[in-house]
N, C-alpha and C positions, 0 to 999 in steps of 0.2 A: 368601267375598269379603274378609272381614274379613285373611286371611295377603298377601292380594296387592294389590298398589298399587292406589291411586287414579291414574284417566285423570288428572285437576287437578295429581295429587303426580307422575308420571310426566312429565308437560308440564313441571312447575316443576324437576325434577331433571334433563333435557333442557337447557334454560334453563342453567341453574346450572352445567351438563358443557361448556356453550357459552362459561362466563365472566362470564353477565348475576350484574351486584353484585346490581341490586335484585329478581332470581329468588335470590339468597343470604342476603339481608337478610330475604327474606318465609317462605324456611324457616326460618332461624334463628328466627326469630315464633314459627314454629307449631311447631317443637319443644323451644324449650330448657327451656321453664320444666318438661314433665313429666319429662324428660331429669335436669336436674337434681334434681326431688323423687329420681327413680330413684338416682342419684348419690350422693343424702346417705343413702339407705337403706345405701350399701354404705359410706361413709366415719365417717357421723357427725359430718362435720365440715362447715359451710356453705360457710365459705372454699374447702376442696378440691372441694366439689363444684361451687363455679362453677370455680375451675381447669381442673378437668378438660372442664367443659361447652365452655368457652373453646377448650380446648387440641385437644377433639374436634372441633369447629367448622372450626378452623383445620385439621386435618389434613385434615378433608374439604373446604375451600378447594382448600389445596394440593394436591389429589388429586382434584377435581372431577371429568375427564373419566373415569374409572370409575363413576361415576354411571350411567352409560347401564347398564351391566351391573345394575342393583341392582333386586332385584324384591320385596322388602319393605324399605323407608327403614328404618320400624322399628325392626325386629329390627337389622339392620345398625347403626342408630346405638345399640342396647343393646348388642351385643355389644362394638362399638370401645369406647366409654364404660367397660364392664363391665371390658375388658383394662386399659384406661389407666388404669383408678379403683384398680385390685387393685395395677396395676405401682406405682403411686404410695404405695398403702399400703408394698408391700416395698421399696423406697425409703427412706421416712419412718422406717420401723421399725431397718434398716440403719444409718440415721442416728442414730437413739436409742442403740441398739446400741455404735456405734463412738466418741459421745458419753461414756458410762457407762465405758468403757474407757478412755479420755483420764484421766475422774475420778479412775479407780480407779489408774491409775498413777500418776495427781499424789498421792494420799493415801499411797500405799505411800513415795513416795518417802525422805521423812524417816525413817529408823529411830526408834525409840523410846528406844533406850538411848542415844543422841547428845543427842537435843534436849527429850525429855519431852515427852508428850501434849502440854501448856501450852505450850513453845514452836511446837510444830506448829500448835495452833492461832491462836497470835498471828502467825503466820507469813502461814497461811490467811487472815486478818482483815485484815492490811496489805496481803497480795495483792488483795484483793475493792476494800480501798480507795481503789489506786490506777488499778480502773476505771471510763471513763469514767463521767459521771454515769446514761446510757443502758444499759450494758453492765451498767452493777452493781444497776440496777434490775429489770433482765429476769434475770440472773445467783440475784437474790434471790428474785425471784418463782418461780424454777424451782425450786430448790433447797433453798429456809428455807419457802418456801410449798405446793411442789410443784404448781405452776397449769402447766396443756397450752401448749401453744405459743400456741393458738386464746383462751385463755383470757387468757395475757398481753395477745397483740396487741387483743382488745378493750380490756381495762382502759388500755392507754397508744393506741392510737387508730393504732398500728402493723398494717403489714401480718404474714403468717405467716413469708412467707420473711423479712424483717428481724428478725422476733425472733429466729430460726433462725438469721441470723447474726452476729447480737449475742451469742446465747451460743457460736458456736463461736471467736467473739473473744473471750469475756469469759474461757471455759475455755483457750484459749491463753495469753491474758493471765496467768493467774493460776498454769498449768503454767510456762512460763519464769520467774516472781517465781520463785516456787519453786524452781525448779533454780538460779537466780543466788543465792541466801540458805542454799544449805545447803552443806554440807562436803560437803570432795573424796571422804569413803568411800561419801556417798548419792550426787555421781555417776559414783561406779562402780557402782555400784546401778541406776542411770538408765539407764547406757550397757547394759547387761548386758540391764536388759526392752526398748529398742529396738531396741538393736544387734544 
């Protein structure tokens, strides 16, 4: 009994396949909270796993009248949750990834025999400084602190996606200082790793 629907959840998913808000309002009730413990299992992270709880929710709004087919809620809402939770991880991860790459070109880009470690980094320093007050706080806290995405946005009271894009601002920001303030040999240097 336990793998196959309940008459009540069968009725209520019927309901719901029909369009009734408050037959959607009363599953969401009865599943999201274990939905999401399920969620943070696979993220680790609270924020993404209401995202994704959210985001799961919504697909099956939008997708309501497939409901009628569905013979364990369930498992069905583990498995969609389980795909979206993992796609989001490689997402997130991709993100870091192409992040760290940005960096690592912005650092290369001064030669050393031109400007000296010292000028590179007062370079680096006047870049940081002329961003915004927002951008160079989350910028720092990445970076001099190395604190999670999850970890900034609580301490400043910011969402995940805003700190996420605070630093792909703050690191643009601070790649163009850079390419404006160094000689024409570093960018042919520049041009050569993007070009």
């Amino acid at each position: 009994m336990s793998d196959l629907i309940l008459p009540c959840e069968k009725e209520l998913l019927l309901k719901v396949a029909g369009g009734d808000e408050h037959a959607f309002s009363e599953l969401f009730n009865n599943h999201h909270q274990l939905l999401g413990t399920h969620i943070y299992r696979i993220t680790d992270s609270l924020e993404l796993a209401e995202e994704v709880v959210q985001d799961v929710f919504l697909k099956i709004w939008m997708s309501r009248e497939t409901l009628v087919d569905v013979q364990n809620f369930r498992a069905y809402l583990f498995v969609i949750s389980k795909n979206h939770a993992l796609n989001c991880l490689r997402k997130l991860a991709k993100e870091r990834v192409h992040q760290k790459t940005i960096e690592e070109n912005a650092f290369a880009l001064i030669p050393e025999e031109n400007t000296g470690l010292d000028g590179y980094y007062t370079l680096l320093d006047q870049a940081i400084d002329h961003l915004p007050p927002q951008q160079q706080k989350v910028y720092l806290l990445s970076r001099h602190d190395r604190l999670k995405y999850d970890e900034i946005a609580n301490q400043m009271g910011l969402s995940r996606e805003t700190v996420k894009k605070y630093l792909q601002g703050a690191t643009h920001s601070i790649t163009n200082f850079v390419q404006s303030n160094i000689d024409i040999s570093a960018i042919i240097i520049l041009a050569a790793i993007f070009f």
